[in-house]
PAZAPA-4460 file (N, C-alpha, C; in steps of 0.05 Angstrom, whole numbers, plus 32768, in hexadecimal, padded with zeros to 4 digits):
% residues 91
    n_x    n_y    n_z   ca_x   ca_y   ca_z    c_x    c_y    c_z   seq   type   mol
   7B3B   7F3E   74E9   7B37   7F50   74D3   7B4F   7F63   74D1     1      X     A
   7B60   7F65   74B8   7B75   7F71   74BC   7B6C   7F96   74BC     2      X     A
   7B80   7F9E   74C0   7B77   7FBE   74C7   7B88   7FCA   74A5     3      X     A
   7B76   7FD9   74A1   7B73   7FED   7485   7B82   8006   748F     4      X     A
   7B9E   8001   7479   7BAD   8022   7489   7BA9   802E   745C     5      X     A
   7BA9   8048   7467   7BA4   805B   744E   7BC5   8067   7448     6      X     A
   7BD3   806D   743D   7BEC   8082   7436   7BED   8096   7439     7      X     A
   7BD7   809D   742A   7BD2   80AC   7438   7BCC   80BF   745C     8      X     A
   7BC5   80B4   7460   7BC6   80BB   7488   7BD9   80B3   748F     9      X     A
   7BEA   8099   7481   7C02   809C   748D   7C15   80A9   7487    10      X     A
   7C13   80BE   7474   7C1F   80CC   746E   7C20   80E5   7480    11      X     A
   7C03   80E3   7486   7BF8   8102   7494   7C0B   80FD   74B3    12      X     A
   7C01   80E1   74BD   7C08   80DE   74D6   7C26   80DF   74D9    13      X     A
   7C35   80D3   74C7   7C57   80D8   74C4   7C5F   80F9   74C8    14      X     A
   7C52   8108   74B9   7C55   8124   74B4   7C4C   8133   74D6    15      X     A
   7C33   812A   74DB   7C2C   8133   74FC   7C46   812E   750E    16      X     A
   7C4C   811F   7507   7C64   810A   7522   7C79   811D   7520    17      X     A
   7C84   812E   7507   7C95   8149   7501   7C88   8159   750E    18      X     A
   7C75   815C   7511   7C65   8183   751C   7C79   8188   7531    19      X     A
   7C83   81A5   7529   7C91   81AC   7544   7C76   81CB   754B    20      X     A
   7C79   81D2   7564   7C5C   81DD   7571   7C74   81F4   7576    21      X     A
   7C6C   820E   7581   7C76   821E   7593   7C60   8234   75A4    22      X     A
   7C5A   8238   75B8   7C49   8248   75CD   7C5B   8269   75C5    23      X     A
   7C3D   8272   75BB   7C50   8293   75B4   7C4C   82A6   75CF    24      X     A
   7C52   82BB   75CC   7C54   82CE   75DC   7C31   82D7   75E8    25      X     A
   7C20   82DC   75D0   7C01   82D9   75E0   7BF7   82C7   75ED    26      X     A
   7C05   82AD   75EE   7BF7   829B   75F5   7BF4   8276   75E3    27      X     A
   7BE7   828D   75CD   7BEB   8271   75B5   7BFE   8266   75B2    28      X     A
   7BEC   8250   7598   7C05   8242   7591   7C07   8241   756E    29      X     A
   7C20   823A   7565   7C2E   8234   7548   7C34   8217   754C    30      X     A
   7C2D   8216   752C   7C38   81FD   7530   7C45   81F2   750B    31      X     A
   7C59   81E7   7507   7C65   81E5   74EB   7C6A   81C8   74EC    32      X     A
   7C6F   81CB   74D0   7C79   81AC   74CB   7C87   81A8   74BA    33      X     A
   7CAD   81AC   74BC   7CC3   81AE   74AC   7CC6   81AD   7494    34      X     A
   7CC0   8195   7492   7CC3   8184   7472   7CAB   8192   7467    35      X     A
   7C97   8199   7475   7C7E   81A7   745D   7C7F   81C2   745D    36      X     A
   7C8F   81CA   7447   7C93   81EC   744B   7C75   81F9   7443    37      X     A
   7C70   8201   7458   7C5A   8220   744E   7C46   8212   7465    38      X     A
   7C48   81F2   746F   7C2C   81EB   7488   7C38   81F8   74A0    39      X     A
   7C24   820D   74AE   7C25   821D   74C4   7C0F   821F   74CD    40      X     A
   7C0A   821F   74E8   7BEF   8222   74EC   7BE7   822E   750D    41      X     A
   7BD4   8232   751C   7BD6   8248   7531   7BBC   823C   7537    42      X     A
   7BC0   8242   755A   7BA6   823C   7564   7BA8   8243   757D    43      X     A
   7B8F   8248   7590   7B90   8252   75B0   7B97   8245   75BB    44      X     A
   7B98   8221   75B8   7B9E   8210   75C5   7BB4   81F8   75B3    45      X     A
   7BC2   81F1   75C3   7BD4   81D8   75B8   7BC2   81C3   75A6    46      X     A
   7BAE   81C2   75AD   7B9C   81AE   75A3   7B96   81B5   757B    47      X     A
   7B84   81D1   7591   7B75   81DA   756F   7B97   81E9   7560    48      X     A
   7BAC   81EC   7569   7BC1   81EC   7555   7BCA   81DE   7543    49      X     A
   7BC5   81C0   7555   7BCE   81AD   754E   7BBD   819E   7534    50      X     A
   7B99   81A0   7537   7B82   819E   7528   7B8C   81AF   7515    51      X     A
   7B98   81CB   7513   7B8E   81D9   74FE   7BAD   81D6   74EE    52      X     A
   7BBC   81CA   74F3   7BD5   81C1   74E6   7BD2   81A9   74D0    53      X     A
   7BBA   819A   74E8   7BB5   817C   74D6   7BA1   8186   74C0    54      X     A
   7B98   819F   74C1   7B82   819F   74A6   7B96   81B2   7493    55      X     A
   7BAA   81C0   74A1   7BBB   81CB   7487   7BD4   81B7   747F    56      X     A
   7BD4   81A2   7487   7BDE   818D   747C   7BD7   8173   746A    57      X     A
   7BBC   817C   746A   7BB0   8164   745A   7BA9   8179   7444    58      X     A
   7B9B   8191   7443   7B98   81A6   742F   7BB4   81AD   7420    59      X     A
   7BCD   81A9   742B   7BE9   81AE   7419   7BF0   8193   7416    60      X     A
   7BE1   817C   7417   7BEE   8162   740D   7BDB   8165   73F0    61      X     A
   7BC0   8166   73F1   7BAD   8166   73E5   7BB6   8178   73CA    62      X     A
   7BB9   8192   73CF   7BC3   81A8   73BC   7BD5   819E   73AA    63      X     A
   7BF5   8191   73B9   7C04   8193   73AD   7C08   8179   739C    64      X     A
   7BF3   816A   739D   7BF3   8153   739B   7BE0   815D   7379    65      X     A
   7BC9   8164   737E   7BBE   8177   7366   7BCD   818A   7350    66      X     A
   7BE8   8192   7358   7BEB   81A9   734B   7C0E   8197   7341    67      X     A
   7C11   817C   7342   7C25   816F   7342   7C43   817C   7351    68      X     A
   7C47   818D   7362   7C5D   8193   7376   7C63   8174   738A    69      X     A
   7C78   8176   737F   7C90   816A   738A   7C8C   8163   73B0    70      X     A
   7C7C   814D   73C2   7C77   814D   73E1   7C91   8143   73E9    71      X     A
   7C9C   814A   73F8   7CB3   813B   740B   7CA8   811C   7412    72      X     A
   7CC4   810A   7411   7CB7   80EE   741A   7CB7   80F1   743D    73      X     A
   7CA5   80E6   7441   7CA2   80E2   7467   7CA0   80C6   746B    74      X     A
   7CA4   80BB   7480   7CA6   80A3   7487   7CAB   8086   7472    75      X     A
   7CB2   8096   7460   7CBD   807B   7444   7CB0   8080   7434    76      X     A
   7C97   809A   7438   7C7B   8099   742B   7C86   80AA   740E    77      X     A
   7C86   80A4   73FB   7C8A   80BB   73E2   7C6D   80B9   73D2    78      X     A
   7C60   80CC   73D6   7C49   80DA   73C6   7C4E   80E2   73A2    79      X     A
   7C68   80DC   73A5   7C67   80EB   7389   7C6D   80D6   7371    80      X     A
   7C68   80BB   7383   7C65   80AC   7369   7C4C   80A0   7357    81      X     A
   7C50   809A   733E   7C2F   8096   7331   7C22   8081   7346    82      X     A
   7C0D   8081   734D   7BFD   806C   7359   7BFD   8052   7346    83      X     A
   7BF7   803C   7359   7BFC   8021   7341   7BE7   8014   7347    84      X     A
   7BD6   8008   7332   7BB9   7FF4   733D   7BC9   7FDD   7337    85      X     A
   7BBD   7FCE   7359   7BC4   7FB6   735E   7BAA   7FA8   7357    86      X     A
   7BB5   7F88   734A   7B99   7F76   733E   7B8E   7F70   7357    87      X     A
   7B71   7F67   735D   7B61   7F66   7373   7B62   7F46   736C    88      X     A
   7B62   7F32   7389   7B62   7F1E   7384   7B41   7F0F   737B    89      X     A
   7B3C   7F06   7365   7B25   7EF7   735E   7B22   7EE0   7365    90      X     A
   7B0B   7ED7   7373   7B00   7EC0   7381   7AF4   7EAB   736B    91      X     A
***
């Protein structure tokens, strides 16, 4: 059974694979993601930094995707072109 990938997520997951993290001075952590200006995100642990980066990255794909702004291409992935329906094969 072949495996079902979305562009989505692979978009997300290309964009994760950029996260750069940094451990601040309290303790926490930051964490950004270059190419996506304004995704920043903070957490007690590396983990939930890391979690709360992946939901302000899918919420600023989502947005900007809504409001037609211009996404950086990641991994070959360009979002900003019209979607195309492909014919479904009939039996």
């Amino acid at each position: 059974m072949p495996v079902i990938r979305y562009v989505l997520s692979e978009y997300v997951e290309h964009a994760m694979a950029q996260a750069i993290y940094d451990k601040l001075e309290d303790g926490t952590f930051s964490g950004k993601i270059p190419l996506c200006k304004g995704v920043i995100a903070f957490g007690n642990s590396l983990r939930e930094c890391e979690s709360e980066l992946h939901s302000a990255l899918e919420e600023w794909i989502l947005l900007g995707l809504k409001l037609g702004h211009s996404l950086p291409v990641i991994g070959g992935i360009d979002l900003n072109t019209e979607p195309t329906c492909e014919p479904m094969d009939t039996v």
